[in-house]
C-alpha positions in Angstrom: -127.6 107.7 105.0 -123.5 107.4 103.9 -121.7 104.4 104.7 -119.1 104.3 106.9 -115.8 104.1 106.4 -111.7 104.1 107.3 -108.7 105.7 105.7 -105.7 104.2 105.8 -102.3 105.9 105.3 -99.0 104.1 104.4 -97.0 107.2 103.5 -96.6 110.5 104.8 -97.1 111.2 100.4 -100.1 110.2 97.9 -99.2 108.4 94.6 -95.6 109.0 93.1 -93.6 111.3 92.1 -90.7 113.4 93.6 -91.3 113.8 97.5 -93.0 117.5 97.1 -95.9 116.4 95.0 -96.8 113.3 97.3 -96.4 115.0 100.4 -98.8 117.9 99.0 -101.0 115.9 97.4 -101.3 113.8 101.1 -101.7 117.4 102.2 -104.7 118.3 99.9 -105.9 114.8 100.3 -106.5 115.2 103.9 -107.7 118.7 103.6 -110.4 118.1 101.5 -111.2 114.9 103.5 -111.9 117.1 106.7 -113.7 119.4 104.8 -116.1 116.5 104.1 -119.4 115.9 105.3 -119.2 112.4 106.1 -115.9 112.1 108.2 -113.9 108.5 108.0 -114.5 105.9 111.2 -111.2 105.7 112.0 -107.6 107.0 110.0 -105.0 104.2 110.3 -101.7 105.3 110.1 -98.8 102.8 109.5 -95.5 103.0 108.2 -94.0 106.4 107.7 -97.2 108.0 107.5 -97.7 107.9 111.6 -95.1 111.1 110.9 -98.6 112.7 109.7 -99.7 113.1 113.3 -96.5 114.3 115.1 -95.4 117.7 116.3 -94.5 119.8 112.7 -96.8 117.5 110.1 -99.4 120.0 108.0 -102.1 117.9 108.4 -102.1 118.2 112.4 -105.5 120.5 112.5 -106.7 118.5 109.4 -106.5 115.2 111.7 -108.0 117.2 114.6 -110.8 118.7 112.7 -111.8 115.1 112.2 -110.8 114.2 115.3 -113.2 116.7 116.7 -115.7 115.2 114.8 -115.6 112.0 116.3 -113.1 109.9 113.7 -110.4 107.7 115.8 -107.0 108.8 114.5 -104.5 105.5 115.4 -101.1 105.6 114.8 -99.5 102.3 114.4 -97.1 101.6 117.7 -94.8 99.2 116.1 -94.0 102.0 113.4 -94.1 104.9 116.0 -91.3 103.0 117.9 -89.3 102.7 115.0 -89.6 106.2 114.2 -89.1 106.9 117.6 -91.5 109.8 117.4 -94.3 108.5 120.1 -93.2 111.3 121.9 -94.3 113.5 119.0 -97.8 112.2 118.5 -99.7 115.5 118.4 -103.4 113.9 117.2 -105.3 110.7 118.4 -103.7 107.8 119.9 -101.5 105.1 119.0 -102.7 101.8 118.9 -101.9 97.7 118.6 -101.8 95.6 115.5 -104.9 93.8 117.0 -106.7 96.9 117.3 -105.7 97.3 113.5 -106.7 93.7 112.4 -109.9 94.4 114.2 -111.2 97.6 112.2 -110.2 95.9 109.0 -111.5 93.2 109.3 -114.8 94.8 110.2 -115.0 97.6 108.1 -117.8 98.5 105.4 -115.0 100.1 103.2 -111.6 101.3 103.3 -109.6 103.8 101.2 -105.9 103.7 100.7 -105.1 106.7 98.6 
């Protein structure tokens, strides 16, 4: 049986480097991801990554493939009001900081790529 797991995303980009190579990298990351067998728990996004699930991102059907496949998709609502983008949110749901404390706190394992 695999264990379960969360993914949490900081950035809309992976590692560093000019803006390009992150954001494609993020791109193939989460690709590749809902290609997998064993889909994440949840996908926290924070930060600038909650731009990841709003209305022009190239990971939308990536997040909705796992979505579809029953991963919880939370965008942080702090950072989605400072974006102002909660209008935007095209995948999952945005959620609290408690809600985030909570699956962290209780989670087998979490990746931060």
């Amino acid at each position: 049986m695999s264990k379960t797991y969360d993914v949490v995303l900081r950035f809309t980009g992976m590692g560093e480097g000019e803006k390009p190579l992150t954001e494609n990298l993020m791109k193939g990351f989460l690709n590749t991801l809902a290609n997998k067998q064993n889909a994440p728990k949840h996908i926290l996004l924070y930060g600038e990554a909650v731009k990841l699930a709003c209305k022009g991102s190239d990971s939308i059907e990536d997040l909705k493939v796992m979505e579809d496949r029953g991963t919880k998709v939370l965008s942080c609502g702090i950072c989605t009001e400072y974006y102002e983008v909660e209008k935007h949110i095209m995948v999952g749901q945005v959620t609290t900081m408690r809600e985030v404390v909570d699956i962290l706190t209780e989670s087998e394992l979490i990746i931060e790529p």
